[in-house]
C-alpha positions, -999 to 999 in steps of 0.1 A, spaced: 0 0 0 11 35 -10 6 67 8 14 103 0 16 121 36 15 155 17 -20 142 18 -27 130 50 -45 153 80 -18 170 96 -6 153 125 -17 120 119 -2 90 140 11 60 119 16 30 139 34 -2 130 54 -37 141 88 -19 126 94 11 107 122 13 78 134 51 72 144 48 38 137 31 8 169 23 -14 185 -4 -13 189 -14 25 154 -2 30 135 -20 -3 159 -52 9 142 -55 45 105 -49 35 108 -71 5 116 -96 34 88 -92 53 59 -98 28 33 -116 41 50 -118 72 23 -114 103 39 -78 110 26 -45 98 61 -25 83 58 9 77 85 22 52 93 57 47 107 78 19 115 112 17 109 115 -18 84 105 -44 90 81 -73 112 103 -92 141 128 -92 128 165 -74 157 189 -69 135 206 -44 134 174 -27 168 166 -36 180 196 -22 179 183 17 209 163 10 231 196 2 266 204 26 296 212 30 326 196 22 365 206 37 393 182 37 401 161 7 381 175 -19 349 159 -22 316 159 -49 289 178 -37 266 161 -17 237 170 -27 246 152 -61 262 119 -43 234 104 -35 194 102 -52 166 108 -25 137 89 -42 122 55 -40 148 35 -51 179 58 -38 212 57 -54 202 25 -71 186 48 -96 219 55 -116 248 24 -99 268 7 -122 258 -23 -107 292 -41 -94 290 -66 -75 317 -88 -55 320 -100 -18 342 -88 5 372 -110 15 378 -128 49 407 -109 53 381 -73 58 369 -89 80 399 -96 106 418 -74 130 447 -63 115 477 -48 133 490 -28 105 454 -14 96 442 7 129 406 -1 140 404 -28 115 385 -60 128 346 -70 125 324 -84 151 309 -106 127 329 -130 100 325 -138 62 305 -170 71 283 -151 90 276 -133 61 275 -158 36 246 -168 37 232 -134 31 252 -132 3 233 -164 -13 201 -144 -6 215 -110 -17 219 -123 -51 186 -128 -54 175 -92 -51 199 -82 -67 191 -105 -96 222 -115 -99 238 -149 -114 249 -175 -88 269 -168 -59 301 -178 -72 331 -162 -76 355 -179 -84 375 -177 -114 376 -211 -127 341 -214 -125 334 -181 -147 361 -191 -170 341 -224 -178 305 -202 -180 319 -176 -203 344 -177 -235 381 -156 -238 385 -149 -201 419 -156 -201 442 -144 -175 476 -129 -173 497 -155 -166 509 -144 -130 520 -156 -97 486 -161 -75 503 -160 -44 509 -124 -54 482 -110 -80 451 -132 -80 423 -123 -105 391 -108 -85 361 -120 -102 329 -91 -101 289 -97 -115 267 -73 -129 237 -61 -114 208 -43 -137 186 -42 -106 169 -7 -103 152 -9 -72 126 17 -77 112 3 -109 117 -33 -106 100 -34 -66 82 -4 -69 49 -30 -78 60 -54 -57 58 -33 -23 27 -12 -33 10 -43 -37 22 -56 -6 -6 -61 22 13 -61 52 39 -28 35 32 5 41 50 29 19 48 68 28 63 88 1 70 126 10 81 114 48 113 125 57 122 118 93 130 148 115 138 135 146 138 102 164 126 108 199 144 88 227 123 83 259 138 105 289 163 76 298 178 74 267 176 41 258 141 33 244 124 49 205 91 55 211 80 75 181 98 89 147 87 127 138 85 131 98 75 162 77 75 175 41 78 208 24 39 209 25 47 221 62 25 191 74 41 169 108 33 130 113 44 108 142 52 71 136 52 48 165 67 16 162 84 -17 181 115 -15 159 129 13 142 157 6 117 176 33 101 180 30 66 191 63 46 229 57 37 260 64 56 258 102 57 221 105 64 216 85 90 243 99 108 236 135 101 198 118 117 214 103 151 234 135 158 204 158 152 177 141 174 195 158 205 165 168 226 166 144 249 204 127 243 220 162 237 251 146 220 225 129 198 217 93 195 241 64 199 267 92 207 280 92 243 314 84 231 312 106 203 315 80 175 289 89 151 300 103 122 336 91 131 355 70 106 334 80 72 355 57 48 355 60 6 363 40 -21 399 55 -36 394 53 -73 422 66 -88 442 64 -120 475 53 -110 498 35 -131 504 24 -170 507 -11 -184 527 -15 -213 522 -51 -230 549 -66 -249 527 -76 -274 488 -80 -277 473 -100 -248 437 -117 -263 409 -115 -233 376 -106 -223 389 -113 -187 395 -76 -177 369 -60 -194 334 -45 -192 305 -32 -208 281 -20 -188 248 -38 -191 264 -65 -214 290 -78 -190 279 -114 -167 314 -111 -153 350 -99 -152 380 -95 -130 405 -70 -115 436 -79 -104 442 -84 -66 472 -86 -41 465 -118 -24 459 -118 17 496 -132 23 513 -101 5 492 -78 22 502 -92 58 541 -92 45 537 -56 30 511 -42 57 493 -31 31 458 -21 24 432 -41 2 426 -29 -30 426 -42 -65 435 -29 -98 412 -24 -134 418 -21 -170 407 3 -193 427 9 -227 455 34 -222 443 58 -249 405 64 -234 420 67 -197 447 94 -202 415 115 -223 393 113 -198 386 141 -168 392 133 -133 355 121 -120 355 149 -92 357 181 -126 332 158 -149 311 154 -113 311 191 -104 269 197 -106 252 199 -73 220 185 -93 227 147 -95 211 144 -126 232 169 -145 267 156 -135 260 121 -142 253 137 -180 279 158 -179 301 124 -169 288 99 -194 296 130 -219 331 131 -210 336 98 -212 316 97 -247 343 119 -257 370 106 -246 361 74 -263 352 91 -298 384 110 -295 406 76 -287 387 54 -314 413 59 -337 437 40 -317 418 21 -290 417 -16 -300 395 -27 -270 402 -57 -251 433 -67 -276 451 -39 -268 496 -36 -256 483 0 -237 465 0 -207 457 32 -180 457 8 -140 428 23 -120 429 19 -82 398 8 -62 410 5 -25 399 6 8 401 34 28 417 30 62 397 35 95 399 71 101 381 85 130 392 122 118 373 119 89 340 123 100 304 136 94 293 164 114 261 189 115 267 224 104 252 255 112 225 258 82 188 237 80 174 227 55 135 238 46 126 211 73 145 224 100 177 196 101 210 208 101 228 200 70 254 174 73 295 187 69 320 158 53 358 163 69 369 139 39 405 125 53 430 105 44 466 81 54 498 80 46 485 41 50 466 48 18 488 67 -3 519 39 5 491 6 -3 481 21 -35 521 24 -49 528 -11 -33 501 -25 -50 517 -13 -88 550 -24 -79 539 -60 -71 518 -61 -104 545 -41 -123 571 -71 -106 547 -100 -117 545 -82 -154 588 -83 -151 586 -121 -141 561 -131 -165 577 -112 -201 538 -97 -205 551 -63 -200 561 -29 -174 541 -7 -156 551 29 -148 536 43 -118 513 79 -128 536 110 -112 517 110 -79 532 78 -72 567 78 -82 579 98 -49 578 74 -17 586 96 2 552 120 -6 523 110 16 496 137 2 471 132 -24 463 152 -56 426 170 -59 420 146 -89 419 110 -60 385 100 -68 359 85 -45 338 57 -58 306 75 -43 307 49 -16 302 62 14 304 38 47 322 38 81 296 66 105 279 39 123 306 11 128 299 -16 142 322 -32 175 314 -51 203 321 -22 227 303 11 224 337 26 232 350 16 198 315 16 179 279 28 178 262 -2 167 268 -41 178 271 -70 158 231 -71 152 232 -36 136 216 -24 172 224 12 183 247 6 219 226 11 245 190 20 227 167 -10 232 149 -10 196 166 13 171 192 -3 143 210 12 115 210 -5 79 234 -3 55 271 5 47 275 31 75 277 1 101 307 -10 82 342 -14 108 362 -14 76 358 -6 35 370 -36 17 375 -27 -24 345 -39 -36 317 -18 -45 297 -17 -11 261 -28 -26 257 -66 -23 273 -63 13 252 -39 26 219 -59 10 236 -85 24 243 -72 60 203 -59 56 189 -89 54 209 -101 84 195 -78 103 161 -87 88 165 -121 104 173 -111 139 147 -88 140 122 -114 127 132 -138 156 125 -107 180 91 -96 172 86 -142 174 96 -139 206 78 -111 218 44 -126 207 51 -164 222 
């Protein structure tokens, strides 16, 4: 069932079992789990169905730091989210993200890759992707001409990735209006989340929308579901009763925002043409492809970061604009045009001599973790927006951790190219001082944003526990990427679905309990 509450009597009560704020893809993930449960699930958007810059426009702020897009572009506040314009890449993490390690500060999950993989099975499904299967010799059976450089895999193993077409807000959008026991409310942005006057119980959720109109939502369960920034940005304004906001005695929320480094960083130079369809990708075309990764053993030797390395044909890459000029629009719509226009170009312009797959040239682009920073945070400035929220501020910061994994990544591929005959690989200027920690303004970020809820066992060292719970508040639980403890390199999508429907379970098992 659907519900505009631009329409509703102002100050109507909606009551529920849970309530999901937000509907992309952590939020669509849950209630798609709960059809025809017993429980009544109220899910809230802030938007409608489609892009509204007037909507839009609550996700505007500042940015200092490492320069950053703006944010009112990095993200789409409709049903649906972000999922509205992703890529699609998909690939789990690796056991290794998962582990403390003592070269990587405040590395080390609560939770393991087993206890995820089963989610992971499940994640596939909505995200309609193939089996969940990743590894290489497998894929290389499935599909023709994925054959790999011939290297040491105790150094540089190939990375396999799937492709997801799965637009949430048309392909559910059906599915969860027609759902009996779902309650969507469109237009229903959530203001506040009141705490009782101890602190540690949600008794009710206040939303508005630019029609000036106020609803309350009272629930058992309230799970937070509006990406890394926003739920944040959320926790740390409902400070009426808590006054350091939600989940926030220790000051942790916001703390250790994390980003995908994608970066160009280094140039392959084949000996002679290498024939394969291994490292390549066309988007919507593409079942499958691989990047190349530094196996688990050489980042424990070189206390190095986890991060893996594509392809793209040397002529196209040194043509195109960095991501952060081409994704200079504050209207999300616009930069992703202006984007797919550079890269249009860039490609028309390199035609002459770009060869494709079969190529001797190739630009290396980094995708790597970023390494737990608690300086680089989310925090509320001093402007609202038209429903009274402060607007979030990104402190975007980074390690002389990540600047050092990224060039000892290229010189264990560049050695493995030496070893092998295939070829050399000369590291982009940025790279070629080791002794030069800093960053250019042209270090991309994938548009991944995680890290501002982690999750830990202590609320000393996190603000959510290994069910997704907020330390210390009896019934409120955050969704999604923000409760990652580290980044991983892949995409953060089919983990966070994954990590979703987790929480889904253990949710599902409390309301059983609570009605035996």
């Amino acid at each position: 069932m659907h519900i505009d509450a631009r329409e509703l009597e102002a100050n109507t009560t909606i009551e529920g079992d849970i309530c999901i704020i937000g509907a992309g893809a952590a939020g669509i993930s849950m209630a798609l789990d709960w059809i025809n449960s017993p429980f009544k699930v109220i899910l809230l958007e802030g938007g409608g169905f489609s892009y509204e810059d007037e909507v839009q426009n609550s996700y505007a702020g500042e940015t200092s730091g490492q320069k950053y897009y703006p944010l009112k572009s990095s993200r789409l506040h409709y049903f649906g989210g972000t999922t509205g314009h992703w890529a699609g890449m998909c690939s789990p993490f690796d056991n290794i993200d998962f582990t403390e390690r003592n070269w990587v500060p405040h590395s080390g999950w609560p939770i393991t890759k087993k206890d995820l993989d089963p989610f992971y099975k499940k994640a596939h499904e909505t995200l309609q992707l193939g089996p969940y299967n990743y590894n290489f010799e497998y894929w290389r059976r499935v599909l023709p001409n994925l054959n790999p450089f011939p290297l040491d895999k105790n150094v540089v193993w190939n990375k396999m990735w799937q492709y997801s077409q799965a637009r949430f807000g048309k392909i559910y959008k059906d599915t969860i209006l027609d759902a009996k026991n779902i309650q969507l409310y469109t237009y229903a942005s959530v203001t506040e989340i009141n705490v009782n006057s101890n602190g540690n119980h949600i008794g009710e959720a206040t939303i508005k929308n630019l029609t000036g109109k106020s609803h309350t939502v009272k629930a058992k369960y309230f799970i937070m579901a509006c990406g890394a920034i926003q739920n944040a940005r959320l926790l740390l304004a409902s400070n009426s009763i808590s006054k350091k906001g939600l989940g926030n005695e220790n000051d942790l929320v916001g703390r250790y925002f994390m980003e995908h480094l994608e970066v160009p960083s280094a140039e392959l130079w084949l000996s002679k043409p290498f024939p394969t369809d291994l490292y390549s990708w066309t988007f919507g075309k593409t079942k499958a492809s691989a990047e190349l990764a530094i196996s688990e053993q050489m980042q424990k030797e070189h206390r190095i970061l986890n991060g893996t390395a594509s392809l793209i044909p040397l002529t196209i890459g040194r043509l195109q604009k960095s991501k952060l000029d081409s994704w200079s629009n504050e209207n999300p719509k616009k930069a992703m045009k202006n984007m797919m226009k550079d890269w249009d170009l860039a490609a028309e312009k390199a035609k002459k001599d770009n060869k494709g797959a079969i190529s001797k040239a190739y630009q290396l682009n980094t995708r790597i973790e970023q390494a737990p920073n608690p300086n680089s945070r989310i925090t509320l400035g001093s402007e609202l927006d038209a429903l009274g929220v402060p607007r979030a501020h990104l402190h975007w910061e980074l390690t002389a951790l990540d600047k050092r994994s990224i060039r000892k990544i290229y010189e264990l591929i560049g050695q493995q190219m030496g070893i092998s005959n295939l070829g050399r690989v000369r590291l982009l200027e940025f790279l070629q001082d080791p002794n030069d920690d800093s960053f250019p303004d042209t270090v991309n970020g994938g548009w991944h944003h995680m890290g501002t809820t982690r999750m830990a066992n202590s609320p000393k060292q996190g603000v959510v526990d290994s069910n997704c719970k907020v330390h210390g508040i009896a019934n409120l639980y955050v969704a999604g990427s923000g409760c990652y403890t580290t980044s991983g390199a892949p995409n953060p999508t089919l983990t966070l679905v994954a990590l979703s429907l987790r929480l889904s379970d253990h949710l599902k098992e409390k309301l059983k309990e609570s009605i035996l």
